[in-house]
N, C-alpha and C positions, 0 to 999 in steps of 0.2 A: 321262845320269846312270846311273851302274852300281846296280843290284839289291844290296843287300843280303844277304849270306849267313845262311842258317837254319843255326842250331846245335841250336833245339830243338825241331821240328814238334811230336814229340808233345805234350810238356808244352803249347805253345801250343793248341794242338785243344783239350785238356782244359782249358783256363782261361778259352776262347770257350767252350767248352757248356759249361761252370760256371755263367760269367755268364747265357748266355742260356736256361739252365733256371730263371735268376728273374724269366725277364720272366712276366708276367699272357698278355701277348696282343704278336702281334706289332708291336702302334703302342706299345707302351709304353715310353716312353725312358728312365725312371728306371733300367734294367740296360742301355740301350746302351753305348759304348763311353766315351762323353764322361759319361755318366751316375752310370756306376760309378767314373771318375775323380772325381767332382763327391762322390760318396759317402765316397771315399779322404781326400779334404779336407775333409767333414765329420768323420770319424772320425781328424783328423788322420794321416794315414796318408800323410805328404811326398812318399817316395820314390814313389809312384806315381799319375805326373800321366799325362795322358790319351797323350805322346808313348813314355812306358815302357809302359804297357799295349798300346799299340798293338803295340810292338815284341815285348812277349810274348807275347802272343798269335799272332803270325808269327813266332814262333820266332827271330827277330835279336839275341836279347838270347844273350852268347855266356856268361858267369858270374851265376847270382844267389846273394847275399850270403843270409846266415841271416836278416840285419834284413828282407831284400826278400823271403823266404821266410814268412817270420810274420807281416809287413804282409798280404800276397798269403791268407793265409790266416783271418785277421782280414777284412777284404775278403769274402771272396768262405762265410765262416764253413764251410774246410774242414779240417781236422785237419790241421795241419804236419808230424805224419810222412806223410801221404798225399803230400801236398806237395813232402817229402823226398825218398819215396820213388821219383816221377814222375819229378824232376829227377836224382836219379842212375840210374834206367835211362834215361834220356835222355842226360845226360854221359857215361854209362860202357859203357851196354850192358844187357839184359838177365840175361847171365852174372853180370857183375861184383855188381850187384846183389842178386840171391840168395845168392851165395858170401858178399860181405862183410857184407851187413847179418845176414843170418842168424848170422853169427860175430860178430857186434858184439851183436844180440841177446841171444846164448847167455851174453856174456862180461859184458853187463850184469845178467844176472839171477843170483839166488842160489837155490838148492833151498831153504833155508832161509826165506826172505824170500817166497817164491810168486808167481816174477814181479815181486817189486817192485824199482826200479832200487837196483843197489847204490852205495853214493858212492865218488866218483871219488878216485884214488890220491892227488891235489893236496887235497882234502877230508880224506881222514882221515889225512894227516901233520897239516894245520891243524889239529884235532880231538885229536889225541895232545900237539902242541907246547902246544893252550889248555890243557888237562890237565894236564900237564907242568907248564905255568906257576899254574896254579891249587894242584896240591898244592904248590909252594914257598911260596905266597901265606900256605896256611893253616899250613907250617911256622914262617913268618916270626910270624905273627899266633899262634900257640903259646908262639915265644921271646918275643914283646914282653908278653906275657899273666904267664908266668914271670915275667919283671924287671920288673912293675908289680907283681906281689905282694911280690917281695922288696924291694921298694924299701916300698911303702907299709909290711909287717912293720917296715921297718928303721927309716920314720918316727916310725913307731908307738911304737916302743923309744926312740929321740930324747926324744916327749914327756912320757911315761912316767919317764923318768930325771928331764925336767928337774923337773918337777910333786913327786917326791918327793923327790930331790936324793942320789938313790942315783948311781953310778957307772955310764955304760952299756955294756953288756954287744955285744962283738964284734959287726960283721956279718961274714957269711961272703965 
């Protein structure tokens, strides 16, 4: 049988001493490997049964998804950008990592806002079009406001007329 190729030692190294920085002592099987899966299916956490953990943990797992990123982090209660982070200096490199997130950083933060993430280009067209849509709403709801006055006024004159048996007078 052929070995399996590692794609991510490090990330795996770091998610074996994750786990086994919560064991108590070393007989304690509730953080072994089968344990922490057993944990993942408590806390419904599907995608990682004891045969994908194995595999991450030895680095053979060659892509993981954002879901299996934030399970894995839930799990194991590590912050998903640490998470993130580990797995693209693993994917890409140590270089690539600092160049890109650093610029992904920069481009999500505003001086204004102090660090806080600004919303995404897809977000605030949404945001402008519900707007958009909203001040037509309250136009519409203006004009129909108008033509219920001028209609009721107009009734208004109808009854008026008929009551005294005056002739009634134009609506506009």
């Amino acid at each position: 049988m052929r070995a399996r190729p590692v794609f991510h030692a490090d990330l795996g190294a770091f998610l074996r001493a994750t786990r086994e920085a919560k064991r108590q002592h070393p007989s304690d099987t509730q953080w072994s490997l089968r344990g922490a899966a057993d944990i993942a299916a408590r806390k419904h956490l599907a995608d990682l049964s004891y045969q994908v953990l194995f595999r991450l943990e030895h680095g053979q797992v060659r892509h993981l998804t954002r879901e299996g990123l934030v399970a894995l982090s839930q799990l194991y209660d590590v912050p998903y950008r640490e998470l993130l982070d580990r797995y693209i200096a693993s994917e890409y490199g140590q270089a690539a990592q600092s160049r890109d997130l650093s610029r992904q950083t920069h481009e999500l933060q505003s001086p204004d806002t102090k660090g806080a993430p600004r919303a995404d280009l897809a977000t605030t067209r949404q945001i402008a079009n519900l707007q958009a849509e909203l001040d037509r709403y309250k136009q519409l709801a203006a004009h129909a406001k108008t033509a219920a006055r001028t209609l009721a006024e107009g009734f208004a004159a109808l009854e008026q007329g008929a009551r005294t048996g005056k002739p009634q007078r134009k609506l506009r």
